[in-house]
BALOVEX-628807 format. One record per residue (C-alpha): x, y, z negated; chain; residue number from 1. Coordinates in pm, whole numbers. Layout:
N
<X = X	Y = Y	Z = Z	c = A	k = NUM>
...
//
This chain:
143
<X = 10386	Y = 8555	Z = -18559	c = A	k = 1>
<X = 10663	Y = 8845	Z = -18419	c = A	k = 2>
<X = 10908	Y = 8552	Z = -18438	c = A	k = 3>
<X = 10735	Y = 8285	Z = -18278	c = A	k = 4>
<X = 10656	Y = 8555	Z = -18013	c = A	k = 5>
<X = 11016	Y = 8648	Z = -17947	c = A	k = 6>
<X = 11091	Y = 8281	Z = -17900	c = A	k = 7>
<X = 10834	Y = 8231	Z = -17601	c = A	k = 8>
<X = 11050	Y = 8252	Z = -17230	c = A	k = 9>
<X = 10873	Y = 8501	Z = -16987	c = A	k = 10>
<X = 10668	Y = 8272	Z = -16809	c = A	k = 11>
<X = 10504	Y = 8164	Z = -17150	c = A	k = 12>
<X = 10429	Y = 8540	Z = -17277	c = A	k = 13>
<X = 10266	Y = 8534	Z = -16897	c = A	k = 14>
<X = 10037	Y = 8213	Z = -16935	c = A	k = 15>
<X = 9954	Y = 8365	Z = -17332	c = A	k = 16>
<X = 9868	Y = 8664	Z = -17216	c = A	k = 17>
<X = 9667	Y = 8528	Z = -16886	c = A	k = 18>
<X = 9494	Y = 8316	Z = -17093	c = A	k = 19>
<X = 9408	Y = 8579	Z = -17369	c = A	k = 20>
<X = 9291	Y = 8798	Z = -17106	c = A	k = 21>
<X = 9049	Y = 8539	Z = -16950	c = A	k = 22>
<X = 8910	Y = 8437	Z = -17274	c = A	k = 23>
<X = 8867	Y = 8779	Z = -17352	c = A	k = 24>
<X = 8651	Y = 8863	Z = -16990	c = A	k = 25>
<X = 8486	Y = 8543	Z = -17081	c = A	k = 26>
<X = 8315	Y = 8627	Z = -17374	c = A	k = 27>
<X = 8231	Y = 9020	Z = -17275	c = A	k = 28>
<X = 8064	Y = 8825	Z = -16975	c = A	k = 29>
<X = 7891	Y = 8619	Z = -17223	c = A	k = 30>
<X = 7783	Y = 8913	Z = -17447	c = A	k = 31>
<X = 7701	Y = 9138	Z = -17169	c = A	k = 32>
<X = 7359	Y = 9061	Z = -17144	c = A	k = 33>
<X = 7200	Y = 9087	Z = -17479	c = A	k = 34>
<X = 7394	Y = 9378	Z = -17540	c = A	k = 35>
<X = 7310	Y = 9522	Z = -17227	c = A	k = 36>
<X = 6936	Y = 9402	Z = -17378	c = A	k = 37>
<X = 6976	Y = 9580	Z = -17723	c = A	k = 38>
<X = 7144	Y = 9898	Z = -17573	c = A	k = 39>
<X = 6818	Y = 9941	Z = -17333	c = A	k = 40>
<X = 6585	Y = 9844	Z = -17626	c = A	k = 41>
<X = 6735	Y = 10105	Z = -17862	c = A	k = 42>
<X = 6793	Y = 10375	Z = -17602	c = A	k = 43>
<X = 6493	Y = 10329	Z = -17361	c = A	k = 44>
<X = 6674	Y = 10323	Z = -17049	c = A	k = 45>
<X = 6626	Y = 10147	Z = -16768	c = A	k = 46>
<X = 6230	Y = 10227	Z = -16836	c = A	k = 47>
<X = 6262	Y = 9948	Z = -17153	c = A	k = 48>
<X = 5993	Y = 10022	Z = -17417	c = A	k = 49>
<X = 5937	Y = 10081	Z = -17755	c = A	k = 50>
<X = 5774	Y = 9763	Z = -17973	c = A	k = 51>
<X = 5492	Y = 9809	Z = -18248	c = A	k = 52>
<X = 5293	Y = 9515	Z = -18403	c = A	k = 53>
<X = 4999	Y = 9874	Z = -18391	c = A	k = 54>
<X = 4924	Y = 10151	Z = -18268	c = A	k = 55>
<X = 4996	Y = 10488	Z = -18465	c = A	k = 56>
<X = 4675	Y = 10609	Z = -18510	c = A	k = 57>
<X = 4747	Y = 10954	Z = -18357	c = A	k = 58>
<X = 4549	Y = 11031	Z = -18036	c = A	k = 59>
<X = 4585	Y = 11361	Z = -17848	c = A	k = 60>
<X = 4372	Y = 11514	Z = -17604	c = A	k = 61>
<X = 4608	Y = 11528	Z = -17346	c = A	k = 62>
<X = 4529	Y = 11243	Z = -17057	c = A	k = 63>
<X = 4783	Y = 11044	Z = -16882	c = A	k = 64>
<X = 4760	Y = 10825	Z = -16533	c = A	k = 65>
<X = 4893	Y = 10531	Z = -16528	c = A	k = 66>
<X = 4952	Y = 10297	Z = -16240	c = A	k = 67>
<X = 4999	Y = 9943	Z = -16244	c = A	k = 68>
<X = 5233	Y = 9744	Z = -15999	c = A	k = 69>
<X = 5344	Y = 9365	Z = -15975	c = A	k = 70>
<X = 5573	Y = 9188	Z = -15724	c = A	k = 71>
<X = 5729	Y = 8781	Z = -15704	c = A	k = 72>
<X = 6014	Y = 8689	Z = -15583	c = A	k = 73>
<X = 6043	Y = 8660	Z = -15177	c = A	k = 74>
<X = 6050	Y = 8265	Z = -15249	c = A	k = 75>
<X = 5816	Y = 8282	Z = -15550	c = A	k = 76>
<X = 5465	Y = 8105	Z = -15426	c = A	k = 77>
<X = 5248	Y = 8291	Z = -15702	c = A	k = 78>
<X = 4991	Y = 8578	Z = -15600	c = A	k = 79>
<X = 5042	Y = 8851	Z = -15870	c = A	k = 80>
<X = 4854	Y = 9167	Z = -15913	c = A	k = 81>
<X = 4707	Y = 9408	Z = -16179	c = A	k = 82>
<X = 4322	Y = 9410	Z = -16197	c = A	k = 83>
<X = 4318	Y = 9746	Z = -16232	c = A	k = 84>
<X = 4554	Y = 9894	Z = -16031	c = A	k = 85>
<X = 4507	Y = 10270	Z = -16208	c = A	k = 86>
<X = 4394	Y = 10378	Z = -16563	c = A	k = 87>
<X = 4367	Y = 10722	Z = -16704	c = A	k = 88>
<X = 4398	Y = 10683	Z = -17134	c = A	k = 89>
<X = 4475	Y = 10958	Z = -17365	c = A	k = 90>
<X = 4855	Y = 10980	Z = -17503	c = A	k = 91>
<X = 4845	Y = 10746	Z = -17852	c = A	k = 92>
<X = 4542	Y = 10594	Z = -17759	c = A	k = 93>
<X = 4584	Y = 10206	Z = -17698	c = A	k = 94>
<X = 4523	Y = 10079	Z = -17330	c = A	k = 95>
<X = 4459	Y = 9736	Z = -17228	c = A	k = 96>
<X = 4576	Y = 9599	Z = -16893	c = A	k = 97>
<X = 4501	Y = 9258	Z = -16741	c = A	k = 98>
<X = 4697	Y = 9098	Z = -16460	c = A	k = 99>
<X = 4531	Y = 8786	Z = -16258	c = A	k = 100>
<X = 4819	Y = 8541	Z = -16099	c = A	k = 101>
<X = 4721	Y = 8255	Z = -15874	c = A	k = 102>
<X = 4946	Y = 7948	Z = -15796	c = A	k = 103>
<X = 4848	Y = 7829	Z = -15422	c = A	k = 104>
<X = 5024	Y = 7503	Z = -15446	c = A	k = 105>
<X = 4949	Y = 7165	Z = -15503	c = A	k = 106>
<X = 5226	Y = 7168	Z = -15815	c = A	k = 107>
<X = 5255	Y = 7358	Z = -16143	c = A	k = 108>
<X = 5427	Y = 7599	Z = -16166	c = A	k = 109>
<X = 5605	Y = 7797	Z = -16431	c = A	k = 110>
<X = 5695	Y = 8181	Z = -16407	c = A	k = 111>
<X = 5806	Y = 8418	Z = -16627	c = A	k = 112>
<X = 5730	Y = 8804	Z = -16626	c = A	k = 113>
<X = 5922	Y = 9095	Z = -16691	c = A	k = 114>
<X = 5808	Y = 9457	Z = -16775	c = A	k = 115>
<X = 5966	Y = 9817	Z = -16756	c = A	k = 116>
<X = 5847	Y = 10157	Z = -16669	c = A	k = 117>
<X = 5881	Y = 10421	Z = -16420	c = A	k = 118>
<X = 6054	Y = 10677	Z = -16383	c = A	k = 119>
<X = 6301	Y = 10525	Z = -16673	c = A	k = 120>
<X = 6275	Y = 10847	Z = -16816	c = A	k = 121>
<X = 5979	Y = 10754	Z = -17002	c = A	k = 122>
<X = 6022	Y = 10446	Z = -17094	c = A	k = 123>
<X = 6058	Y = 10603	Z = -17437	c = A	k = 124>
<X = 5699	Y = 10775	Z = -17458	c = A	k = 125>
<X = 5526	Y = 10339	Z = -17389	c = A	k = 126>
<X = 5496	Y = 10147	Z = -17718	c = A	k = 127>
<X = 5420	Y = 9782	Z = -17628	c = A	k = 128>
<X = 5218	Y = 9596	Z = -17859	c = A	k = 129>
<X = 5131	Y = 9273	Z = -17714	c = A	k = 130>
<X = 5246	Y = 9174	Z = -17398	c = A	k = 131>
<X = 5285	Y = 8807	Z = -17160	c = A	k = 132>
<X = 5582	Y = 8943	Z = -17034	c = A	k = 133>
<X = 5937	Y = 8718	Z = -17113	c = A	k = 134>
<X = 5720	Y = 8447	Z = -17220	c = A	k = 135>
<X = 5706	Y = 8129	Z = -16947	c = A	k = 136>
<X = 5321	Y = 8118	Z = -16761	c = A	k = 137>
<X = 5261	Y = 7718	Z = -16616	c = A	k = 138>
<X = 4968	Y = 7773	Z = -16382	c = A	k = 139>
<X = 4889	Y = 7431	Z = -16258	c = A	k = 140>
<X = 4786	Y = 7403	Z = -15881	c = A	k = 141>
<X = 4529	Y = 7595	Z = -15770	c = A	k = 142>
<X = 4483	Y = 7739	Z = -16109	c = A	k = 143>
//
């Protein structure tokens, strides 16, 4: 490989290593994402929860307020909005929050929602069990 290398002129080592280089930005860009995904599952930033298929069963007395916000794109037709804009549960106890979404136009429409929390900090402290979020919603019109 050493020898084949020393054999290349300069402007071959310079299109080698070029395209090396751009093959090599090429697939970080490609992996970016999930990893990007996995590092904010695993480390709770970004306000990225925790996952549980249930709850733990602990409950403490300790009450916590919790405020519930949604938003669309500028161009997005949908109305979107939490039913219950605040809830006060204890810390371990399982909440339950329902969103209503509304497509105005005479077309389905597909949409897909994504979740985090605020302040990022405590991200950490929300286990999600169930959740409509990253899976595609068709509302047909008017629905």
């Amino acid at each position: 490989m050493i020898a084949t290398w020393n054999k290349l002129t300069g402007i071959q080592k310079t299109t080698v290593q070029t395209v090396s280089v751009v093959l090599f930005m090429g697939a970080m860009g490609w992996a970016a994402v999930p990893l990007y995904d996995l590092f904010c599952r695993v480390t709770g930033y970004g306000g990225t929860t925790n996952t549980a298929s249930a709850s733990s069963g602990v409950v403490l007395d300790q009450t916590m307020r919790i405020r519930f916000d949604a938003s669309v794109a500028r161009d997005f037709p949908w109305s979107f909005k939490p039913v219950d804009r605040v809830t006060e549960i204890k810390i371990g106890e399982v909440g339950l929050a329902f969103y209503e979404a509304h497509n105005p136009t005479d077309e389905p429409i597909a949409g897909t929602a994504s979740y985090n929390v605020s302040p990022y900090e405590a991200g950490r402290f929300f286990t999600k069990i169930d959740c409509f979020c990253f899976e595609l919603q068709v509302l047909q019109p008017g629905e």
